[in-house]
N, C-alpha and C positions, 0 to 999 in steps of 0.2 A: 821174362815170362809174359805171356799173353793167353788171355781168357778167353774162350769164346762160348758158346751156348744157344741151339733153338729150341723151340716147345713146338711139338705136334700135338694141342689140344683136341681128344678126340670123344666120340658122342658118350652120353650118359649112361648108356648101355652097350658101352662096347666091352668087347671080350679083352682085356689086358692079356689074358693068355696067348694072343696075338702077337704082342708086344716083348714079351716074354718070351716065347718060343723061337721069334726073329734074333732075340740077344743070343740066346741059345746058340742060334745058327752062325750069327754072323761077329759076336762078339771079340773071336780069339783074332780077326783078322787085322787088329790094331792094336796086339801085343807086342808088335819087335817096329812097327812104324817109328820110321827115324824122324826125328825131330818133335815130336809128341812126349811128354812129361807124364800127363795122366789123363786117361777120357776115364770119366764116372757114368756109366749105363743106367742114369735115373728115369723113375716111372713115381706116379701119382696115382693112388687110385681112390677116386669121390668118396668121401666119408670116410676114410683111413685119414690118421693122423693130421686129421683138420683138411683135408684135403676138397675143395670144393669141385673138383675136375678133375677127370684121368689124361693123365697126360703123361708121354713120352719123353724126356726133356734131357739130353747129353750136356754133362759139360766138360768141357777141356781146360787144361791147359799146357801151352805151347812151350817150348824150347828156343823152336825158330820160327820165325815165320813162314820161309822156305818149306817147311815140311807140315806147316797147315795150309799152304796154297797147293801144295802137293795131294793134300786130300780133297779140299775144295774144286782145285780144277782138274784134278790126275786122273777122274773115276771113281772116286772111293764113295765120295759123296753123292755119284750120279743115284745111288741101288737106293738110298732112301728117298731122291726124289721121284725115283719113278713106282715107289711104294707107294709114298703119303703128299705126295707132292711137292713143290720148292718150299723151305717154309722163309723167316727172315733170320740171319744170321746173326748173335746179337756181339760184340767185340768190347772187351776193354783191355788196356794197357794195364801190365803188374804194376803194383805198390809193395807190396810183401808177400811172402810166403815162410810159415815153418812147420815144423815137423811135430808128430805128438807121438805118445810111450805106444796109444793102441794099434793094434797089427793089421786086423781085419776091419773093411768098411763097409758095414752093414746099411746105413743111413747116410743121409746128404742135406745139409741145412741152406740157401742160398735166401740171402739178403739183400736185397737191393735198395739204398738210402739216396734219395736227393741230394745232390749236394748245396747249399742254399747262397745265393748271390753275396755277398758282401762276405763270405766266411773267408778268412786267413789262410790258403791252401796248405802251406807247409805246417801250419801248427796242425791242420785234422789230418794230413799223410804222417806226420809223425806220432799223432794221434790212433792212428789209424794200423801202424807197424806195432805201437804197443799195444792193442788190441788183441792183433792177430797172435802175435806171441803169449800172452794173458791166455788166448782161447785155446791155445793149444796145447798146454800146461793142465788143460781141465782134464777129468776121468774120461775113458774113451775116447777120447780125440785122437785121430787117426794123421790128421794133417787140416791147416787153412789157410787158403791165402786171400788178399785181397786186392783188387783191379778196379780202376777207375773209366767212365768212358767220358772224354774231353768234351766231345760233341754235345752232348746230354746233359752234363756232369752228372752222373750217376754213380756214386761208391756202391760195388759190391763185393757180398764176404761171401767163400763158399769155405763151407766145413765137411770132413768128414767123419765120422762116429762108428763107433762098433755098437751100439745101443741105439734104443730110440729114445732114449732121453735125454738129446743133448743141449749143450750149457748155452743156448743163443736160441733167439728170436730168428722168425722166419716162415720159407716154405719148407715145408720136411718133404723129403725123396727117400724111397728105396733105391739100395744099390743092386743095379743088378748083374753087373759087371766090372770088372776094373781092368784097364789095360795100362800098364804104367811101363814103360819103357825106356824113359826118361826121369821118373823121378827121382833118383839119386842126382841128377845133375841139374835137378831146379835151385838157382841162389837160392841161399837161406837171406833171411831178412828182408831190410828194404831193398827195394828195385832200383836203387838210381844213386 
């Protein structure tokens, strides 16, 4: 599994109806995309759900690499930069993923944690897989998995919820979209 995710933070007063009407349009076109797991169609809007900025913000994750460099470089990806411009691509490698009881993903929690110099890797990745499974055991949990980025160290968890009340810390997202294609065939567990 492979994560990836950008933010188009856009002005204070912009119309997310914009944003929304593009999902609209252009969402279903990443339903049967081979090598894609699940894109989540997340949006922010200022002063919803703590939200300090609207913003547009997908996340993925991958199956293969192959069919995210497929998006990246094949075209798929040209349509939003010639909307909103390039933005920066953000990548980390799976750690875990599992599955939760709820059906529909109405919400999106994404957490992004330091990882801090001197920490014992394998105890917080093992750490880390019993979390994921823990979070996904909660009420409305849809699915979570978690990915690490080497470069940065930066542990992130994204979750998905049928509710807006879910059991994690975080930025909260609307869903506005889900294109899962792939997800029956994301490992369960850890990654490695």
């Amino acid at each position: 599994m492979h994560a990836m995710q950008y933010e188009l933070t856009l002005p204070a007063d912009y119309d997310m109806g914009v944003v929304r009407a593009r999902v609209d349009r252009v969402g279903h076109l990443l339903d049967d995309w081979d090598g894609l797991g699940v894109k989540a169609y997340l949006s922010r809007e200022r002063g919803r759900y703590g939200s300090p900025v609207n913003q547009y913000a997908p996340f993925y994750l991958w199956n293969t690499v192959e069919g995210m460099n497929r998006f990246l470089w094949g075209g798929a990806f040209q349509g939003l930069v010639d909307d909103f411009g390039r933005p920066a691509v953000r990548q980390w490698t799976g750690v875990a993923y599992a599955e939760g009881a709820g059906a529909r993903a109405a919400f999106a929690v994404r957490r992004r944690m330091p990882v801090p110099a001197g920490t014992e890797l394998s105890a917080l990745m093992a750490e880390t897989v019993e979390e994921t499974e823990r979070l996904a055991g909660e009420d409305g949990a849809v699915l979570v998995a978690a990915a690490v980025d080497p470069h940065r160290w930066e542990l992130v968890r994204f979750s998905l919820w049928e509710h807006d009340r879910p059991k994690t810390d975080g930025d909260v997202f609307q869903v506005l979209h889900l294109s899962a294609p792939g997800r029956a065939r994301i490992a369960r567990g850890r990654q490695w």
